[in-house]
N, C-alpha and C positions, 0 to 999 in steps of 0.2 A: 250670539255674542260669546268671545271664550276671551278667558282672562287670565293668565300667568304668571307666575308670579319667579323670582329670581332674585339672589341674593346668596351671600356667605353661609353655611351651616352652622357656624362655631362663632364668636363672638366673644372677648375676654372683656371681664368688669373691668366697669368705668369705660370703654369706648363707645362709640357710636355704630348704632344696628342702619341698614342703608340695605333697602327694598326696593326691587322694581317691580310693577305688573303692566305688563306688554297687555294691550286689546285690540282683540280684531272682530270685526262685524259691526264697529260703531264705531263712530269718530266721538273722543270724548271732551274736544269741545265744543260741538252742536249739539251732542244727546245730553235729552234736561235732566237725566237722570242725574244721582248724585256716585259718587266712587267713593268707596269707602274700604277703608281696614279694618278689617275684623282679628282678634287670636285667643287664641284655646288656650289654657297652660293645662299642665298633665295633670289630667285627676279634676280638671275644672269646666265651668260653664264658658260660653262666649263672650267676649268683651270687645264692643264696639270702642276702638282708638279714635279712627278721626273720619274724614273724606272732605271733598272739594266738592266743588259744583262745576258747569258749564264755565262759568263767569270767573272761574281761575279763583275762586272765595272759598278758604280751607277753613274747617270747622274741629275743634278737637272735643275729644273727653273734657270734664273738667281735671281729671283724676293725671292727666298724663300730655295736658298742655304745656307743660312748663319744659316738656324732653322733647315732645314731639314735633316734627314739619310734616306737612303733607304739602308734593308740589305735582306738577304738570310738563309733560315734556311735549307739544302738540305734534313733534316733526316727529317723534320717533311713536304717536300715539301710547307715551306710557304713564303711568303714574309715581309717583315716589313717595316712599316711609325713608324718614331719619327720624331714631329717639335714640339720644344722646344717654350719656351717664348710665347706661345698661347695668344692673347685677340680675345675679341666678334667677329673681324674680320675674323677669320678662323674658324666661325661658317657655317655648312654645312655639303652636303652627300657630302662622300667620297667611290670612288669606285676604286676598282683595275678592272685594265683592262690586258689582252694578246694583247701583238702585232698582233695579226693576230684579234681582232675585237670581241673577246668573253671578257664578262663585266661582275663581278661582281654585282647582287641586290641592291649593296648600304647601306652606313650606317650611318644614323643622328648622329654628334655631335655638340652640343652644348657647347659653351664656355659662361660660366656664372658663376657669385660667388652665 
C-alpha cells in the first residue's frame, strides 16, 4: 500500500489548508482499515487529526473538530483534509496514514502571510 499526499506548501492565516492523499494497493472503501491524518509541528510530537472508515464515517480530534473535514473521493481513490481558520500554529508535515501502519512521505505546510 503507498500513500501520497498533495497539497499547497504555503497557506496564509485565517484560510483553509486542503490535502489530498492519493492510495494505491487498496481500495479505500472496501479496506476496513481506518485512513487517517496525522502532523508533526517543528520541534513537536505527533498529532492524530482525524480519519474515516470504510463506511465514508469521519472521526476527528476533539481539539481540531470544530476546523476540520475529513472526506473521501472513491473514483479518484483519495482522501481529503480541510481545516479551516489556519494560523502559524498549524504550521507542519502532515501525513496521511493506513490503519494497518503504511504512512505517507509527508508534506510541509506552512502558515504564513
Amino acid at each position: 500500500v503507498q500513500l501520497q499526499e498533495s497539497g499547497p506548501g504555503l497557506v496564509k492565516p485565517s484560510q483553509t489548508l486542503s490535502l489530498s492523499c492519493t492510495v494505491s494497493g487498496a481500495a479505500i472503501a472496501s479496506n476496513l482499515y481506518y485512513w487517517n491524518w496525522i502532523r508533526q509541528p517543528p520541534g513537536k510530537g505527533l498529532e492524530w487529526m482525524g480519519a474515516i472508515d470504510y463506511s465514508d464515517s469521519p472521526y476527528y480530534s476533539p481539539s481540531l473538530k470544530s476546523r476540520a473535514s475529513i472526506a473521501r473521493d472513491t473514483s479518484k481513490n483519495q482522501f481529503t483534509l480541510q481545516l479551516n481558520s489556519v494560523t502559524p500554529e498549524d504550521t507542519a508535515v502532515y501525513y496521511c496514514v493506513q490503519g494497518a501502519g503504511f504512512w505517507g512521505q509527508g508534506t510541509q505546510v506552512t502558515v504564513s502571510s
